[in-house]
DRENDREN-24442 format. One record per atom (N, C-alpha, C, O, CB): residue in three letters; atom name; x, y negated, z. Coordinates in Angstrom, 2 decimals, padded with zeros to 5 digits. Glycine has a CB too. Example, Ala and Ser with C-alpha at 12.3 -4.5 7.8 and 13.67 -1.06 7.14 Angstrom:
# residues 2
- Ala N 013.19 005.69 007.80
- Ala CA 012.30 004.50 007.80
- Ala C 013.20 003.30 007.80
- Ala O 014.24 003.32 008.46
- Ala CB 011.31 004.47 009.05
- Ser N 012.85 002.25 007.08
- Ser CA 013.67 001.06 007.14
- Ser C 012.90 -000.03 007.87
- Ser O 013.41 -001.14 008.04
- Ser CB 014.08 000.60 005.72
# end
This chain:
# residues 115
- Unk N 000.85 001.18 000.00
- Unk CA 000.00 000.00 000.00
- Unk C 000.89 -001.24 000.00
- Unk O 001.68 -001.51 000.91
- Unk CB -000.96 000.00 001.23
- Unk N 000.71 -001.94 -001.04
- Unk CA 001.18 -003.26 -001.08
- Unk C 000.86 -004.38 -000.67
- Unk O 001.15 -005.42 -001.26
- Unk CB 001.28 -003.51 -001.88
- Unk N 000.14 -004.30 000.55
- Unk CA -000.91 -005.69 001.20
- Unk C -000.17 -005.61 002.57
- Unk O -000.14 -004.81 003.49
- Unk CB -003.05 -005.41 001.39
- Unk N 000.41 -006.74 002.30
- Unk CA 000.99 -006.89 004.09
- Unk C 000.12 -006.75 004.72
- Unk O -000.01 -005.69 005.34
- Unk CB 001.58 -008.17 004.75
- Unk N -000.92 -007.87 004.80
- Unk CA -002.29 -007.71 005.77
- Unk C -002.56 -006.52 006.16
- Unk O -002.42 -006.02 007.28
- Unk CB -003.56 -008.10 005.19
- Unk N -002.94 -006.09 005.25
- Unk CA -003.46 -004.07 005.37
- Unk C -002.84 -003.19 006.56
- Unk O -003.36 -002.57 007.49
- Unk CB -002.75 -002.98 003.81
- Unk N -000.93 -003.48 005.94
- Unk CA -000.31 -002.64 006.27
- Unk C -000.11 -003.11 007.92
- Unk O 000.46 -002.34 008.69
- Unk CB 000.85 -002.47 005.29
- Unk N -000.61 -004.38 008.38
- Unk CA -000.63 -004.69 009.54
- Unk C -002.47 -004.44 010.42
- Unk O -002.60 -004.26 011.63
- Unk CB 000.03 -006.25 009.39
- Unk N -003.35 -004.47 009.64
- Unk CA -004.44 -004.11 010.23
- Unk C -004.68 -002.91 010.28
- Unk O -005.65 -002.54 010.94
- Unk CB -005.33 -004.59 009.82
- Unk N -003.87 -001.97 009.60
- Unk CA -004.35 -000.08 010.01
- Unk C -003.41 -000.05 010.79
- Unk O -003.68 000.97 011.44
- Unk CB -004.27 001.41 008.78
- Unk N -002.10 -000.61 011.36
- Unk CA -001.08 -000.28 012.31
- Unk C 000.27 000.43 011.46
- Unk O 000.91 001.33 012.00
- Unk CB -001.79 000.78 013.46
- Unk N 000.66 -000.10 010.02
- Unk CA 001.80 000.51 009.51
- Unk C 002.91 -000.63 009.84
- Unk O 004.05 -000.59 009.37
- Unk CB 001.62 000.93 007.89
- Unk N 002.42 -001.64 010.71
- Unk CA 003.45 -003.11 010.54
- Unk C 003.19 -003.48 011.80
- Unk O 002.20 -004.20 011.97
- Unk CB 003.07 -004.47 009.30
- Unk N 004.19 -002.99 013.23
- Unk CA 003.61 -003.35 013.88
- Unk C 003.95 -004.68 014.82
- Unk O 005.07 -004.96 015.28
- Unk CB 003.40 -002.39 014.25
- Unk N 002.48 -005.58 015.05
- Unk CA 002.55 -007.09 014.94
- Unk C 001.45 -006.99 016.54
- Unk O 000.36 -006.43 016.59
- Unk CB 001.79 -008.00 013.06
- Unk N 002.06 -007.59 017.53
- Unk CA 000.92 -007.53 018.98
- Unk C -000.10 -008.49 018.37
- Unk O 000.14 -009.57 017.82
- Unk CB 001.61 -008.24 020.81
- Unk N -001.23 -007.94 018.56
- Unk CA -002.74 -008.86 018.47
- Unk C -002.68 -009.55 019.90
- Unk O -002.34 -009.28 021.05
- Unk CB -004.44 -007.75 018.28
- Unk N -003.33 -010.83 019.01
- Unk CA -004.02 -011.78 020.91
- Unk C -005.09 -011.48 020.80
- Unk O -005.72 -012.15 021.61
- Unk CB -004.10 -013.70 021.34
- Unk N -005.95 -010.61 020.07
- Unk CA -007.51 -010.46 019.92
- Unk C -007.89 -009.16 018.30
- Unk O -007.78 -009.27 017.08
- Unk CB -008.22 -012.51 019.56
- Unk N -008.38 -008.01 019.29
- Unk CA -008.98 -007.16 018.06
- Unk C -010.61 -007.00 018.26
- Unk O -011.29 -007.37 019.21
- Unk CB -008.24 -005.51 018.00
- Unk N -011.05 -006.28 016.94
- Unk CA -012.66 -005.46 017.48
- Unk C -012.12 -004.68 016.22
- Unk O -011.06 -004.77 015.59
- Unk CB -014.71 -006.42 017.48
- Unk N -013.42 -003.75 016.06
- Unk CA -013.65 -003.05 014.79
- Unk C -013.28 -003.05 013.17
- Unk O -012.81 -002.24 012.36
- Unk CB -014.62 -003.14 014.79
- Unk N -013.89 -004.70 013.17
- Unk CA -013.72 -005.03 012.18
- Unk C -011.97 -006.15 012.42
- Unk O -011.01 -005.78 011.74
- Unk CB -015.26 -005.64 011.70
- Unk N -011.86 -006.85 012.95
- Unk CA -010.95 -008.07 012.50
- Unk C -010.08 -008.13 013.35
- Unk O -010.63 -008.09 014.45
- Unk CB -011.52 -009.41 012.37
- Unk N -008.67 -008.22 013.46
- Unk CA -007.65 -008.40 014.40
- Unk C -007.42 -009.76 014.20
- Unk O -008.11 -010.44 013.44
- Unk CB -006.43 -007.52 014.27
- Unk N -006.09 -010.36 015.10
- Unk CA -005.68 -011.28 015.24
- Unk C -004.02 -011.65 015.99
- Unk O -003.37 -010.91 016.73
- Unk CB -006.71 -011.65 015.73
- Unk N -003.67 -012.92 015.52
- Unk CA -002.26 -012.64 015.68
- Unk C -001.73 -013.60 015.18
- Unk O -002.10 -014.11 014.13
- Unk CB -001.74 -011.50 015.17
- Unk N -000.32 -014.18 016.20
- Unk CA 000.27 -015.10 015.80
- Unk C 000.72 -015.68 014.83
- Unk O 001.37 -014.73 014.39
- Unk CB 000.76 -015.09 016.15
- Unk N 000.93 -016.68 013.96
- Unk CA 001.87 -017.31 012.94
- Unk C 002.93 -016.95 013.02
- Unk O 003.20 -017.17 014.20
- Unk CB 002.01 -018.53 012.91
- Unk N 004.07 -016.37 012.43
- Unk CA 004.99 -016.17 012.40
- Unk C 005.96 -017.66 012.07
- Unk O 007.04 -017.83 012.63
- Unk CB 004.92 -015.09 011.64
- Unk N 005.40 -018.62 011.13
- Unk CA 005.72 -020.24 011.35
- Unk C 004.39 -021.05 011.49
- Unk O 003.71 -021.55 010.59
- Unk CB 006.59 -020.92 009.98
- Unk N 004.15 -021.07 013.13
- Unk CA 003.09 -022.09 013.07
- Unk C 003.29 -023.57 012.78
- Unk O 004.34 -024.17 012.51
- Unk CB 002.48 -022.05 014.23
- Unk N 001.94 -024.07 012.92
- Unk CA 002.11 -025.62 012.41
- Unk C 001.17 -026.33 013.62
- Unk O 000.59 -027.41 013.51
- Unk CB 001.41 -025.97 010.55
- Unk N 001.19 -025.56 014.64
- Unk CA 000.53 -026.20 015.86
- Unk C 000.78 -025.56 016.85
- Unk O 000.96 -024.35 016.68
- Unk CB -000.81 -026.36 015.86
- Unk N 000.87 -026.13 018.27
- Unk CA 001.14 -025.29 019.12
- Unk C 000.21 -023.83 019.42
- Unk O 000.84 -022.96 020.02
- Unk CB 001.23 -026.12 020.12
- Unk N -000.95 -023.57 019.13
- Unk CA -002.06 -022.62 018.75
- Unk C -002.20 -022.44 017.69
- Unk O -002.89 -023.33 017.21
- Unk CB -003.15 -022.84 019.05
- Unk N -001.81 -021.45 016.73
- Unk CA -001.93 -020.83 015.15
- Unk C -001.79 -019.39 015.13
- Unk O -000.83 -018.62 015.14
- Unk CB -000.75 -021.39 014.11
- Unk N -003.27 -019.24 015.10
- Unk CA -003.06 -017.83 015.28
- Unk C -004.23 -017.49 013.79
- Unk O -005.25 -018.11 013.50
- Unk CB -003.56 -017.14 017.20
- Unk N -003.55 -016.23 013.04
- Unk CA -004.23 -015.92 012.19
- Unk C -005.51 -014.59 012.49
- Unk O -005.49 -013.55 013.14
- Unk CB -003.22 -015.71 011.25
- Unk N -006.53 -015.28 011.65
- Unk CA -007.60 -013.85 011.97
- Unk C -008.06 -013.22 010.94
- Unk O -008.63 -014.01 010.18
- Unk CB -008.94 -014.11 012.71
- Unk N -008.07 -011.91 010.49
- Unk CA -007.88 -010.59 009.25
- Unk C -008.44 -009.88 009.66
- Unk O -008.44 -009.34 010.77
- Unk CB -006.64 -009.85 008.83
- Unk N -009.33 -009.75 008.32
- Unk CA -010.35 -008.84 008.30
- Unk C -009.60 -007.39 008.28
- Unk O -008.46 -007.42 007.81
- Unk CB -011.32 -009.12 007.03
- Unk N -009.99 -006.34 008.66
- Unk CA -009.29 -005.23 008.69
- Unk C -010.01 -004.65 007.13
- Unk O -009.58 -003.51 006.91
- Unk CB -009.52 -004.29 010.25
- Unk N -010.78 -005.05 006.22
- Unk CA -011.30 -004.34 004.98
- Unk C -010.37 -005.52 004.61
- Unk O -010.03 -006.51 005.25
- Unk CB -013.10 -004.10 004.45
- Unk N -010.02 -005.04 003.21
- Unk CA -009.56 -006.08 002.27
- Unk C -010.49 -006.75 001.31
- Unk O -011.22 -006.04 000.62
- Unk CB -008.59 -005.54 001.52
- Unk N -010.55 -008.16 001.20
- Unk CA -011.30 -008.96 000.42
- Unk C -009.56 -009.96 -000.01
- Unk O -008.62 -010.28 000.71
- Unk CB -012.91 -009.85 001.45
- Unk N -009.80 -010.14 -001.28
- Unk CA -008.78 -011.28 -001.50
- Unk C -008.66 -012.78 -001.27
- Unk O -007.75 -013.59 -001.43
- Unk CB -008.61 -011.27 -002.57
- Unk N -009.96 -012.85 -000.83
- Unk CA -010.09 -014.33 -000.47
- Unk C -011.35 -014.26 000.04
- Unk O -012.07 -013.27 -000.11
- Unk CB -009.93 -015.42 -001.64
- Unk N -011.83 -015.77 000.95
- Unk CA -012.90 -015.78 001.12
- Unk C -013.67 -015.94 -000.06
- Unk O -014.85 -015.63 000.10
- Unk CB -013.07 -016.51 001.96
- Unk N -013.36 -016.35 -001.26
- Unk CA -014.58 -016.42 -002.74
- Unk C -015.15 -014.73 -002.55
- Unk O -016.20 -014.10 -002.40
- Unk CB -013.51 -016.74 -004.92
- Unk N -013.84 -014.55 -002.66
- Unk CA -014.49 -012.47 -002.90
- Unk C -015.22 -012.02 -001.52
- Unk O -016.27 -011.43 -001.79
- Unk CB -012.72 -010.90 -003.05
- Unk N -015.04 -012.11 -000.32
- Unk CA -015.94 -012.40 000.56
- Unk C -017.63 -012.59 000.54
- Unk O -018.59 -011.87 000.81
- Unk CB -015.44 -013.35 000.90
- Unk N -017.43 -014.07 000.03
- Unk CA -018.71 -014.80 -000.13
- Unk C -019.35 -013.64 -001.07
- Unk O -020.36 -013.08 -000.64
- Unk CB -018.59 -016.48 -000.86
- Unk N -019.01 -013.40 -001.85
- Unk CA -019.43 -012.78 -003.22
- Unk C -020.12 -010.92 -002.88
- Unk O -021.06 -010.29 -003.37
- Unk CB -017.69 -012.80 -004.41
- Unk N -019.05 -010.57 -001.81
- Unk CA -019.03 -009.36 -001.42
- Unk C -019.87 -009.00 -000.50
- Unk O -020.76 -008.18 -000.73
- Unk CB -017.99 -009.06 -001.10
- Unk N -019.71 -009.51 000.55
- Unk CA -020.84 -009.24 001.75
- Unk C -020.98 -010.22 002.86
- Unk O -020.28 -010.25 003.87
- Unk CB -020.55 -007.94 002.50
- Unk N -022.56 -011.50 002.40
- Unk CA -022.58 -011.90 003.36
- Unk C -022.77 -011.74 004.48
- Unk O -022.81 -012.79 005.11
- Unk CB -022.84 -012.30 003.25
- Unk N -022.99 -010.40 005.33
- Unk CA -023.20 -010.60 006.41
- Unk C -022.05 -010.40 007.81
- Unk O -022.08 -010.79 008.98
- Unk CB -024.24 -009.92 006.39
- Unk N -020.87 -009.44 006.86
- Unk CA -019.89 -009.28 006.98
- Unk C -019.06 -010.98 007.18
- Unk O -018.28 -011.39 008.04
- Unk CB -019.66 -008.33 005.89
- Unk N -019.63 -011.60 006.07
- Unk CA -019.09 -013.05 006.44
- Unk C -019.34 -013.72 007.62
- Unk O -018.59 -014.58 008.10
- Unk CB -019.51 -013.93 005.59
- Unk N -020.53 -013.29 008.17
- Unk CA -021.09 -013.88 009.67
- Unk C -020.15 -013.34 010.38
- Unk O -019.50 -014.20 010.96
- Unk CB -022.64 -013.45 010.28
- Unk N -019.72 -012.05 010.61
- Unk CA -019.06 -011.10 011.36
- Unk C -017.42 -012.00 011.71
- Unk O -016.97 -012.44 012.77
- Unk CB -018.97 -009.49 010.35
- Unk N -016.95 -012.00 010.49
- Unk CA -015.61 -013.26 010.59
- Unk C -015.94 -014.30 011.25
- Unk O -015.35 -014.36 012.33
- Unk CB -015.09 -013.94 009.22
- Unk N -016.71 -015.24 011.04
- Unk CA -016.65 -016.90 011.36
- Unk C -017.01 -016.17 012.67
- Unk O -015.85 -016.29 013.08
- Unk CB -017.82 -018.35 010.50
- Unk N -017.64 -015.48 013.72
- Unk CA -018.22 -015.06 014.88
- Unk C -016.76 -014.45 015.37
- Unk O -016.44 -015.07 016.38
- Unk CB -019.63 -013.99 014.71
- Unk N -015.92 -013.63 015.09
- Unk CA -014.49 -013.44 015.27
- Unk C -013.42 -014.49 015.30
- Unk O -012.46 -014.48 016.08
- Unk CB -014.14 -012.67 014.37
- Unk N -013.68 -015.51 014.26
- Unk CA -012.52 -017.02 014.55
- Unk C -013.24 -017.41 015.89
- Unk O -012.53 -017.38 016.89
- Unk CB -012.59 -018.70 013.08
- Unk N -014.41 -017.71 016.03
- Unk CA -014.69 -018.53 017.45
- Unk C -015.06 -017.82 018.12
- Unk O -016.09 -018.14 018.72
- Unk CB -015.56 -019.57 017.59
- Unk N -014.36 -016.26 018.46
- Unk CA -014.19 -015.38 019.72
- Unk C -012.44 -015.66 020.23
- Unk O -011.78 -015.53 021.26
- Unk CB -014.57 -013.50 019.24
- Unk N -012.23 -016.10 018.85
- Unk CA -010.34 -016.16 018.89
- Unk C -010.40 -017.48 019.19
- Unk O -009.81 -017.65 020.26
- Unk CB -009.22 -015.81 017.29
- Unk N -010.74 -018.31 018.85
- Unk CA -010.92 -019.69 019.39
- Unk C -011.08 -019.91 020.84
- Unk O -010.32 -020.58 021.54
- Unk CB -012.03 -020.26 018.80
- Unk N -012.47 -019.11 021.35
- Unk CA -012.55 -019.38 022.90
- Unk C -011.40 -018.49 023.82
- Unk O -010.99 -018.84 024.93
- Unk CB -014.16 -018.92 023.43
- Unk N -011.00 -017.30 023.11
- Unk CA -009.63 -016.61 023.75
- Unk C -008.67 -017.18 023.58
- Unk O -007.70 -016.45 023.81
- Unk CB -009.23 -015.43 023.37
- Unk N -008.30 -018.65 023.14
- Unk CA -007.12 -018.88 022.89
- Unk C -007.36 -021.00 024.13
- Unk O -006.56 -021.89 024.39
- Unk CB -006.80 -018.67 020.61
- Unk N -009.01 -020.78 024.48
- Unk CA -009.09 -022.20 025.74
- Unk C -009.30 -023.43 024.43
- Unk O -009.10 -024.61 024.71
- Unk CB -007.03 -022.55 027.05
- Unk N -009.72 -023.02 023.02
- Unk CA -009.89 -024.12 022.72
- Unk C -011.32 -024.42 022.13
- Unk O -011.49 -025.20 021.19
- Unk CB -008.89 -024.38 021.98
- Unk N -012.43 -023.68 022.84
- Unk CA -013.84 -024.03 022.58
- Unk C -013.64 -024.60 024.24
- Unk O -013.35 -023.89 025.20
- Unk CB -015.18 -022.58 022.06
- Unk N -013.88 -026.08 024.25
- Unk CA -014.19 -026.54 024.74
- Unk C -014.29 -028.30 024.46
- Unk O -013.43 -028.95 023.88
- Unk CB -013.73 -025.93 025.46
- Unk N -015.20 -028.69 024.87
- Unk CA -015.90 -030.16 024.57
- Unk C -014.95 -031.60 024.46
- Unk O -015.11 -032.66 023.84
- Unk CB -016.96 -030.42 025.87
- Unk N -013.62 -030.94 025.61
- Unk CA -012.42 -031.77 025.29
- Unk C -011.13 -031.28 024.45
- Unk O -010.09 -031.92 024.33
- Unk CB -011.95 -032.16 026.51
- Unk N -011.41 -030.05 023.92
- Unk CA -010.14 -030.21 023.14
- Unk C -011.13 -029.62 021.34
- Unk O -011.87 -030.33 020.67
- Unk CB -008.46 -028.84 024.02
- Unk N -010.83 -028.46 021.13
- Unk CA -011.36 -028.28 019.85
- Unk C -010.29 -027.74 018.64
- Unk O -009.08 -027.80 018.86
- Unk CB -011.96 -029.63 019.50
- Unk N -010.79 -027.25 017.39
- Unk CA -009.30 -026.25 016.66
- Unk C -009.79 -026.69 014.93
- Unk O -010.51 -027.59 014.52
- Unk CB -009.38 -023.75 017.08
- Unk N -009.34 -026.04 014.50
- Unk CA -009.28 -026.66 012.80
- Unk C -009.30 -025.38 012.48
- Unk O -008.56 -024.71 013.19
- Unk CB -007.86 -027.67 012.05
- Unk N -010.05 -024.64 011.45
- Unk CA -010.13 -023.57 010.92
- Unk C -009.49 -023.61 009.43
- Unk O -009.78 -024.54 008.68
- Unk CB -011.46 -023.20 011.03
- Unk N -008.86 -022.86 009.14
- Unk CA -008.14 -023.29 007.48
- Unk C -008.33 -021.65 007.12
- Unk O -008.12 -020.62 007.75
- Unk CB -005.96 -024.08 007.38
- Unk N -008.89 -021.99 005.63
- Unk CA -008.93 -020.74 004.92
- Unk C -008.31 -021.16 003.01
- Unk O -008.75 -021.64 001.97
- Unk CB -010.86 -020.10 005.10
- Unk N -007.42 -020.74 003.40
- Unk CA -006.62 -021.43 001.85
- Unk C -006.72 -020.11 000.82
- Unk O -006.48 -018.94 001.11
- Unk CB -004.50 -021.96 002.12
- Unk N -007.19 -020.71 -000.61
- Unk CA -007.87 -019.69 -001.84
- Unk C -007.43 -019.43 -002.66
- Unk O -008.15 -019.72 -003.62
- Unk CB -008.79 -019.89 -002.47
- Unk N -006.10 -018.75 -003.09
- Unk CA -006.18 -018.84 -004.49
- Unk C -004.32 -019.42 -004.12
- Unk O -004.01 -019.73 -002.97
- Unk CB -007.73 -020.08 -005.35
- Unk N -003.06 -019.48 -005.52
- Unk CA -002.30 -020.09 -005.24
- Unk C -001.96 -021.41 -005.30
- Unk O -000.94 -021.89 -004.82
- Unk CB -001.82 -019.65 -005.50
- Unk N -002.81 -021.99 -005.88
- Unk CA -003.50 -023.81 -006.24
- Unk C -003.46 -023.87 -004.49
- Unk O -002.54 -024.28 -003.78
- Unk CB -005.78 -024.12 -007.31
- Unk N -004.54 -023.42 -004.18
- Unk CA -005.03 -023.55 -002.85
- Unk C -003.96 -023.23 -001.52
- Unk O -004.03 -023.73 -000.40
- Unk CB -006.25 -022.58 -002.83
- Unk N -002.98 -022.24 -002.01
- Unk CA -001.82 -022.92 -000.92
- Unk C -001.83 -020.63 -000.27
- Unk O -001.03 -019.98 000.40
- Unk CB -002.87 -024.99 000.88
- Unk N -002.77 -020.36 -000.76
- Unk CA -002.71 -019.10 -000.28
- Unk C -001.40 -017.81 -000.28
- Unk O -001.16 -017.22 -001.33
- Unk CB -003.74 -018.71 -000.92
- Unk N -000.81 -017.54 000.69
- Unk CA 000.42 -016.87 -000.18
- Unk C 000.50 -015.12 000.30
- Unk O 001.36 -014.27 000.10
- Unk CB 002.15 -017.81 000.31
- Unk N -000.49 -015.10 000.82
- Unk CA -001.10 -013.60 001.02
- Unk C -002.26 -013.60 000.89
- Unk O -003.08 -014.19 001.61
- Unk CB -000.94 -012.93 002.22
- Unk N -002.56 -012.62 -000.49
- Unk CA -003.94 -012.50 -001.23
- Unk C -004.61 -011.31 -000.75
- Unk O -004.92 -010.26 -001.31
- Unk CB -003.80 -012.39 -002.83
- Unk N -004.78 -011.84 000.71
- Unk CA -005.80 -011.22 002.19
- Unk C -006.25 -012.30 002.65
- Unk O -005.72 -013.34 003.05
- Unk CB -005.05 -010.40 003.59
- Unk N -007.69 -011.81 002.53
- Unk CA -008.95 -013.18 003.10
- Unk C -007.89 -013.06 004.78
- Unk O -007.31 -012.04 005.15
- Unk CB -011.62 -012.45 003.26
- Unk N -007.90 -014.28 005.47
- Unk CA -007.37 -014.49 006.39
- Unk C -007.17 -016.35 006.84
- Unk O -006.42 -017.12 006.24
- Unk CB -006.25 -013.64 006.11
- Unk N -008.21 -016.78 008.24
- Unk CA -008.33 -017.77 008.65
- Unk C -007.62 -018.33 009.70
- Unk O -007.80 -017.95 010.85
- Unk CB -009.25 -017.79 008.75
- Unk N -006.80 -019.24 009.37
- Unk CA -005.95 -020.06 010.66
- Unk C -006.56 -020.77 011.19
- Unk O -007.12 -021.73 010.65
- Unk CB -004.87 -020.87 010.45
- Unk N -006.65 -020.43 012.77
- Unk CA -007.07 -021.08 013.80
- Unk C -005.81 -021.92 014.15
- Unk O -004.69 -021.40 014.10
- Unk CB -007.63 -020.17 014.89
- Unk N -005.95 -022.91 014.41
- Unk CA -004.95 -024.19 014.84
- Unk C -005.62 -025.23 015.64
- Unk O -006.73 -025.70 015.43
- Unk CB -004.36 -024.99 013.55
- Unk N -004.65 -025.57 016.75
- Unk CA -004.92 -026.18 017.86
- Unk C -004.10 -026.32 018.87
- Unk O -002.92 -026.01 018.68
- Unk CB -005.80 -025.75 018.26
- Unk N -004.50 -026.79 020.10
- Unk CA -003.46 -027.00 021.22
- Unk C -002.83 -028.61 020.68
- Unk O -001.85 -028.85 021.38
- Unk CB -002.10 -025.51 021.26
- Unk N -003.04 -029.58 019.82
- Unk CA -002.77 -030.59 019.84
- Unk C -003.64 -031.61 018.91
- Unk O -004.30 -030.98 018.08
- Unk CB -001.59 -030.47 019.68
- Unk N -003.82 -032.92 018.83
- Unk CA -004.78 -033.74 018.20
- Unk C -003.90 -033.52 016.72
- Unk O -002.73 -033.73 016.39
- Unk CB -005.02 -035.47 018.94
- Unk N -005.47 -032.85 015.82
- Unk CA -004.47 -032.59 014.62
- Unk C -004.92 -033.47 013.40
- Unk O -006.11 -033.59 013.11
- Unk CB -004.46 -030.92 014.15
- Unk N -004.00 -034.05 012.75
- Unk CA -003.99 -035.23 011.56
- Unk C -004.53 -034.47 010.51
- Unk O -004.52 -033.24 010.45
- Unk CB -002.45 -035.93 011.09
- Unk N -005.14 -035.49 009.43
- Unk CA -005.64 -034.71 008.33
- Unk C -004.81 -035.48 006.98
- Unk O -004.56 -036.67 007.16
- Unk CB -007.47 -034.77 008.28
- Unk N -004.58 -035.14 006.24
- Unk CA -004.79 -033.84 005.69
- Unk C -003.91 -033.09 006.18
- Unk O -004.05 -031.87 006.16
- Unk CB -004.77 -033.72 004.35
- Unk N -002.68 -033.79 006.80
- Unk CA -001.69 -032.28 006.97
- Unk C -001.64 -031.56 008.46
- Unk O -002.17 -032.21 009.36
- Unk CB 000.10 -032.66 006.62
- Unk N -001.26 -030.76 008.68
- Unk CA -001.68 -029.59 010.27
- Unk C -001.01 -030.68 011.52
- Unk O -001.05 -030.35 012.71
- Unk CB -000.41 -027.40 010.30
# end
């Protein structure tokens, strides 16, 4: 299997999760861009969220309900602080592993456009 992602969500790559279930693990940036960057992967492969959307919405509920389980496990659902979700598409779009996969970022007031 040629999918990093993969080879890290069945356990051939092994990477400590801050947060699993069934479907979606989770796990640090290897170069974050905030003091909180933790990535969350679907354990099925979709190549992006387009193929996602396209594939199974309800499965899509299942993710966004997994970023803000990883969100409140990581102290930043709360009313004074708050996180930035990034899901980058495509290689235009900045994506450089073609595994649907959403960065949670946080732990500091974050500027836009850049992290």
């Amino acid at each position: 299997m040629n999918c990093l992602f993969c080879r890290i969500t069945q356990g051939e790559m092994k990477v400590p999760f801050v947060w699993e279930d069934d479907e979606f693990v989770a796990f640090r940036d290897i170069a974050p861009t905030a003091p909180v960057h933790v990535l969350v992967v679907p354990r099925r492969h979709f190549d992006s969220i387009a193929a996602l959307a396209e594939g199974d919405a309800a499965y899509a509920g299942r993710f966004v309900q997994a970023i803000a389980a990883v969100a409140r496990a990581e102290g930043l659902v709360d009313p004074a602080r708050g996180f930035r979700l990034v899901t980058n598409t495509g290689p235009e779009g900045g994506q450089s592993v073609p595994h649907l996969h959403g960065h949670v970022l946080g732990g500091r007031t974050l500027s836009w456009p850049a992290g």
